[in-house]
C-alpha positions as CSV (number, residue, x, y, z in Angstrom):
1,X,-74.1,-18.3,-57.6
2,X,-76.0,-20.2,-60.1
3,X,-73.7,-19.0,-62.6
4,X,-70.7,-20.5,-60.4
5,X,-72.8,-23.7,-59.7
6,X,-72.8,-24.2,-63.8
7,X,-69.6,-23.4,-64.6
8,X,-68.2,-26.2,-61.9
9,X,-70.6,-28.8,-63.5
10,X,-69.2,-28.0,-67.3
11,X,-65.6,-28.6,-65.5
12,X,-66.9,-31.7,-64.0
13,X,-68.4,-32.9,-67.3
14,X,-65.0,-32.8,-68.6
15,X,-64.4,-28.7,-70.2
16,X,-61.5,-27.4,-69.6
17,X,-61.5,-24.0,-70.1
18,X,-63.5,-23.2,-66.6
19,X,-60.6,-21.3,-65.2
20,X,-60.2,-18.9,-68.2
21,X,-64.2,-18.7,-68.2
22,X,-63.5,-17.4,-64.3
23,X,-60.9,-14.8,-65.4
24,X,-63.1,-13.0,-67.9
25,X,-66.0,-12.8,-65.6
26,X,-63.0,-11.8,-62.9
27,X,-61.9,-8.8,-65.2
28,X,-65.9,-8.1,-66.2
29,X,-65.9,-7.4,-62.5
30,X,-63.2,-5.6,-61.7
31,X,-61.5,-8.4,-59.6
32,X,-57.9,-8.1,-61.1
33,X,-56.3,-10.4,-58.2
34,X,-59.0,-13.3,-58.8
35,X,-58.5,-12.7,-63.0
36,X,-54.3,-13.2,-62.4
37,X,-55.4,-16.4,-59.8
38,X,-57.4,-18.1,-62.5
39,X,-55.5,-17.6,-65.7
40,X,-52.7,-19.4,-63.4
41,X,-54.7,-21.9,-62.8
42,X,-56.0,-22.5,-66.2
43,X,-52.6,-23.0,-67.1
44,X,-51.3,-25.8,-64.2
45,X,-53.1,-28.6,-66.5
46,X,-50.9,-28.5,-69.0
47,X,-47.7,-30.4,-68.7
48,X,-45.7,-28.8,-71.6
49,X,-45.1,-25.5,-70.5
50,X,-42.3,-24.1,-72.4
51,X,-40.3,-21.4,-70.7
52,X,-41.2,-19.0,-73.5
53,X,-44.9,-20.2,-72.8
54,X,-44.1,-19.5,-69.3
55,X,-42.8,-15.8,-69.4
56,X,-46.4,-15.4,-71.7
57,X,-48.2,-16.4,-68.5
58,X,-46.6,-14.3,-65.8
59,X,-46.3,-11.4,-67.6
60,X,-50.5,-11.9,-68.5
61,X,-50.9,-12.5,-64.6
62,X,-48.7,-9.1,-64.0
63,X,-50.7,-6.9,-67.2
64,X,-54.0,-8.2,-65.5
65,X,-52.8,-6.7,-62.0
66,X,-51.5,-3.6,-63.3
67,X,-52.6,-2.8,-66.8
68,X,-49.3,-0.5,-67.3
69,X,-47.3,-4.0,-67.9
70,X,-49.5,-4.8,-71.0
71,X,-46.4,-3.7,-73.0
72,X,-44.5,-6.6,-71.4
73,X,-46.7,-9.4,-72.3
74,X,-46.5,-8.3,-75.7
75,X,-42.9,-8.9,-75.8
76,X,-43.6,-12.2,-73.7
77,X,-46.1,-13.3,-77.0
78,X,-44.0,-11.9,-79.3
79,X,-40.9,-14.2,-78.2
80,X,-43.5,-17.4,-78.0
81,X,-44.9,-18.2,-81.4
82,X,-45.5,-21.8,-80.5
83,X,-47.9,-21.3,-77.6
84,X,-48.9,-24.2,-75.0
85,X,-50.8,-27.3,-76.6
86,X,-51.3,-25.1,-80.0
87,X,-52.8,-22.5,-77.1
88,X,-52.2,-19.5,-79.2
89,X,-51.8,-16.4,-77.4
90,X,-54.5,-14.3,-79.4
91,X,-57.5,-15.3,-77.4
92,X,-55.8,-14.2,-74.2
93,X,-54.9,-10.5,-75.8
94,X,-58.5,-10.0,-76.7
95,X,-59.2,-10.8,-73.3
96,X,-56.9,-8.7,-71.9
97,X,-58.1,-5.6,-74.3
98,X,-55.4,-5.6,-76.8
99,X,-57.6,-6.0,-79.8
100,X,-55.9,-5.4,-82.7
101,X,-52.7,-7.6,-81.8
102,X,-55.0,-10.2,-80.9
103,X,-56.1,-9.8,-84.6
104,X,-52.7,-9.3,-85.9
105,X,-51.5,-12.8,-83.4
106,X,-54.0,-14.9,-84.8
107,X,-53.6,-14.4,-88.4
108,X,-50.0,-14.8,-88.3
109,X,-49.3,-18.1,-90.3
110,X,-46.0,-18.8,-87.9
111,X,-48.1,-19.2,-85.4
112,X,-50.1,-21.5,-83.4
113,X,-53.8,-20.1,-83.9
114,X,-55.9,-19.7,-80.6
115,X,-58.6,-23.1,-80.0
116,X,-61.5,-20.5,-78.6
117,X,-60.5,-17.4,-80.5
118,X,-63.5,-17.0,-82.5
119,X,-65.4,-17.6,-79.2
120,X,-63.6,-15.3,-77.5
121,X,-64.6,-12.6,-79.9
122,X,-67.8,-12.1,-78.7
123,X,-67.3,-11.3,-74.8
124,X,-67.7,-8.1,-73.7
125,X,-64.6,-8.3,-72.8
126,X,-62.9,-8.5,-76.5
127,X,-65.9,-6.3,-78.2
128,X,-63.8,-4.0,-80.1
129,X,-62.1,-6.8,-81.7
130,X,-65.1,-8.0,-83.8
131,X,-65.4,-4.3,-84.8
132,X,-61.9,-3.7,-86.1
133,X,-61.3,-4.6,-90.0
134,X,-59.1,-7.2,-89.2
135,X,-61.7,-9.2,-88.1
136,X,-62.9,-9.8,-91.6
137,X,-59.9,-11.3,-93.0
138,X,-60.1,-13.8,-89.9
139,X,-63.8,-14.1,-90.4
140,X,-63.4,-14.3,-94.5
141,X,-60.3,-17.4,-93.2
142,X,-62.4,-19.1,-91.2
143,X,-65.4,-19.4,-93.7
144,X,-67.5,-17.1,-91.4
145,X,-68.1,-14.4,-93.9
146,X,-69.1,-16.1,-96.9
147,X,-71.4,-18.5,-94.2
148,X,-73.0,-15.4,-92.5
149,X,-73.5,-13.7,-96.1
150,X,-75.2,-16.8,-97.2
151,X,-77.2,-17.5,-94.0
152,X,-77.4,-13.4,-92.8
153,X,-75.2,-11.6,-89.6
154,X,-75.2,-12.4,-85.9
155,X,-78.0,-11.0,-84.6
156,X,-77.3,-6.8,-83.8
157,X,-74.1,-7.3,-86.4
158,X,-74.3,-5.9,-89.9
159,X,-71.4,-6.1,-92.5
160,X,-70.2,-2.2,-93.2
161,X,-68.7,-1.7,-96.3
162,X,-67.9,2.3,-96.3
163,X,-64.8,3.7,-95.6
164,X,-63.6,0.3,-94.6
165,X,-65.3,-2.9,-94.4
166,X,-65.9,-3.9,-91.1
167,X,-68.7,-5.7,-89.1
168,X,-70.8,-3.4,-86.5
169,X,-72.1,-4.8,-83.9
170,X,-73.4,-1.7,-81.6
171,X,-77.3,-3.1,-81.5
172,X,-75.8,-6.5,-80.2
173,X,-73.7,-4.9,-77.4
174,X,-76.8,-2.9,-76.6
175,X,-79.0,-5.7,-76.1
176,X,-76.6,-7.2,-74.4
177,X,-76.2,-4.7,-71.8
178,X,-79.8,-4.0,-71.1
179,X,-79.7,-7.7,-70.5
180,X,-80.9,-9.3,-73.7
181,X,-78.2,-11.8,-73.9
């Protein structure tokens, strides 16, 4: 409830990502009906929504009810490089557990890249997506890399370099589910 009670306020004070926040904790949950009523909603404030953008949306509302349609809304993305308000789609795959094409989405140079994609990384819900060695070349894009090997790894992530450089991050998801954050 408290949790609820914040997440109102930051909409109030003007964010306007609250009904995406919803979904993931939705999908954390288990609460596929509530996830496909939020991402909806999240996408009502815009006024720009092409009908590629469109067909993204439904077919996420119809992969989040029944995960066997996931194939669909990567068609739907596939067929909507633009994305809504430079709203690229790969935050939404990660999301919705399709890791790698998230990865592959976002560091296509055709396409719109994703405002909260590198937040969106770190939710439980995307965690194999920080893991995968695409991540690097988004990181190493981004000016993560050369930052965190300057100024050291998020805390429980190491930089792997053997087979294939990748991050690791399996002490930070076990803090984080015996509830250190």
């Amino acid at each position: 409830a408290r949790g609820d009670a914040l997440l109102q306020r930051s909409a109030e004070l003007g964010w306007g990502t609250l009904d995406l926040m919803r979904m993931r904790f939705a999908l954390a949950d288990g609460d596929r009906e509530r996830a496909a009523l939020h991402l909806r909603l999240n996408f009502q404030r815009f006024d720009n929504i092409t009908p590629a953008s469109q067909a993204v949306i439904d077919a996420a509302a119809a992969a989040i009810g029944d995960p066997a349609r996931m194939g669909e809304l990567l068609a739907a993305v596939d067929d909507d490089v633009e994305g809504i308000n430079h709203f690229g789609w790969g935050a939404l795959l990660g999301a919705l557990g399709a890791h790698r094409r998230a990865l592959e989405v976002e560091l296509d140079p055709g396409r719109s890249r994703s405002r909260n994609f590198l937040r969106s990384v770190w939710w439980p819900t995307a965690r194999g997506m920080v893991e995968d060695p695409l991540f690097l070349r988004v990181a190493e894009r981004d000016g993560l890399l050369a930052y965190w090997r300057a100024q050291g790894f998020p805390a429980g992530c190491r930089l792997l370099e053997q087979p294939e450089p990748r991050m690791d991050c399996s002490e930070r998801w076990r803090t984080t589910r015996a509830g250190g954050g």
